[in-house]
C-alpha positions as a Markdown table, in Angstrom:
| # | Residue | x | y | z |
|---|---|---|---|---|
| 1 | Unk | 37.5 | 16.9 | -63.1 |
| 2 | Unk | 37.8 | 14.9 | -59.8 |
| 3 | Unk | 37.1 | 17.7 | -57.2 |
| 4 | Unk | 40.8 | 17.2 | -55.4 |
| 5 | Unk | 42.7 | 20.1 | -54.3 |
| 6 | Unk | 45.8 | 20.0 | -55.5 |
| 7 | Unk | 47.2 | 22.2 | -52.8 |
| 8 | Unk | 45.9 | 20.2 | -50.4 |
| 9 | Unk | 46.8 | 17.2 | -51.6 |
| 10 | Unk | 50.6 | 18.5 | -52.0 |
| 11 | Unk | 50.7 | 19.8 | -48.6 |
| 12 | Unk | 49.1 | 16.9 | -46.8 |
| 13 | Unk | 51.4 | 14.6 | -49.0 |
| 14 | Unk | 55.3 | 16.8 | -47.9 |
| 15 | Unk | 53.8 | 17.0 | -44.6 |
| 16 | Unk | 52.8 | 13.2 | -43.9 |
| 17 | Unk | 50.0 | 14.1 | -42.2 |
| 18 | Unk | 48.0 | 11.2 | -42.5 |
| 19 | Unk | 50.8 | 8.5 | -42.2 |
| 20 | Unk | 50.6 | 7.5 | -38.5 |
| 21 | Unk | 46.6 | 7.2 | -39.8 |
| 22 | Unk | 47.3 | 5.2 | -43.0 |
| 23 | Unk | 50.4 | 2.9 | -41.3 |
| 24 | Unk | 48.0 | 2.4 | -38.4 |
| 25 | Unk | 44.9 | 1.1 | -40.7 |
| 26 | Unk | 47.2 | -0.9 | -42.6 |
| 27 | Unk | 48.8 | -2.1 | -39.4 |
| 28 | Unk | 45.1 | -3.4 | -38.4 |
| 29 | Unk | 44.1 | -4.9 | -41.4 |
| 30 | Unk | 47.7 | -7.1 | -41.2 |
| 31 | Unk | 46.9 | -8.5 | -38.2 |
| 32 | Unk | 43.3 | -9.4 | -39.3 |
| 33 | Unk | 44.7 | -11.3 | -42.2 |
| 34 | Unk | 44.6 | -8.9 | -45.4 |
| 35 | Unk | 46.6 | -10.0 | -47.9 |
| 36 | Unk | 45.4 | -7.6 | -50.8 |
| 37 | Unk | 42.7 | -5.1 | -51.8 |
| 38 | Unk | 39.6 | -5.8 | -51.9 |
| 39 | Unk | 39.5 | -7.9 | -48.9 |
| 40 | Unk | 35.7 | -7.9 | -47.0 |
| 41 | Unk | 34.5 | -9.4 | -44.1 |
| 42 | Unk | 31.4 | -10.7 | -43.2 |
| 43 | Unk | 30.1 | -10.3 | -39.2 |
| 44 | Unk | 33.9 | -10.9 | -38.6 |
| 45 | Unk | 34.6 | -13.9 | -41.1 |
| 46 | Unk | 36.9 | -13.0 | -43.9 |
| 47 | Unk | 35.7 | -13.9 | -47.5 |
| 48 | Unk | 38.0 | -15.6 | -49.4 |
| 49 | Unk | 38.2 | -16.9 | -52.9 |
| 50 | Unk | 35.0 | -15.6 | -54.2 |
| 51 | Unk | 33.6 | -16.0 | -57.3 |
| 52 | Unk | 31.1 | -14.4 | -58.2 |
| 53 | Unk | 27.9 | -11.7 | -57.2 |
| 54 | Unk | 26.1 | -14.7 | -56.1 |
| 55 | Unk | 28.7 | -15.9 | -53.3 |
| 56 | Unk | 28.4 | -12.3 | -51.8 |
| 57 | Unk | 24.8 | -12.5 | -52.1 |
| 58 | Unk | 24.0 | -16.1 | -50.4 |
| 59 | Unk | 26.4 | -15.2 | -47.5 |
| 60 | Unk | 24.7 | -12.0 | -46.7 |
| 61 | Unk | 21.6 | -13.3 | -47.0 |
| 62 | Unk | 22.5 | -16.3 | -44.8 |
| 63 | Unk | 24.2 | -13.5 | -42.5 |
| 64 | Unk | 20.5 | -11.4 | -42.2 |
| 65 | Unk | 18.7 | -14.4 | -41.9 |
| 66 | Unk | 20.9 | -15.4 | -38.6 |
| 67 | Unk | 19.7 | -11.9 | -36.8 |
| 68 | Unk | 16.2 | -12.2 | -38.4 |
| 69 | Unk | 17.0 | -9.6 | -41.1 |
């Protein structure tokens, strides 16, 4: 069982609404250069063509290290 109320969700879905929400985020993430899902960003820098864990984990560790984290 998931918890979702499927009256809810049926309503919200024939009603749209969300969809001035959802077009607007999606809107926003175009314009900041997402191309699929997931896409992250690190103190503004997209990350792109990651590997592995340990990519992730160097980059936020170089990112603390800038603000003395």
């Amino acid at each position: 069982m998931t918890g979702l109320l499927l009256n809810q969700y049926d309503t919200c879905m024939s009603t749209n609404k969300y969809l001035a929400k959802v077009k607007a985020d999606k809107d926003a993430g175009a314009d900041l250069g997402v191309r699929s899902t997931p896409t992250l960003f690190l103190n503004g820098e997209q990350l792109e063509n990651a590997p592995e864990y340990g990519y992730f984990r160097v980059r936020i560790e170089e990112a603390l290290a800038e603000v003395g984290g």
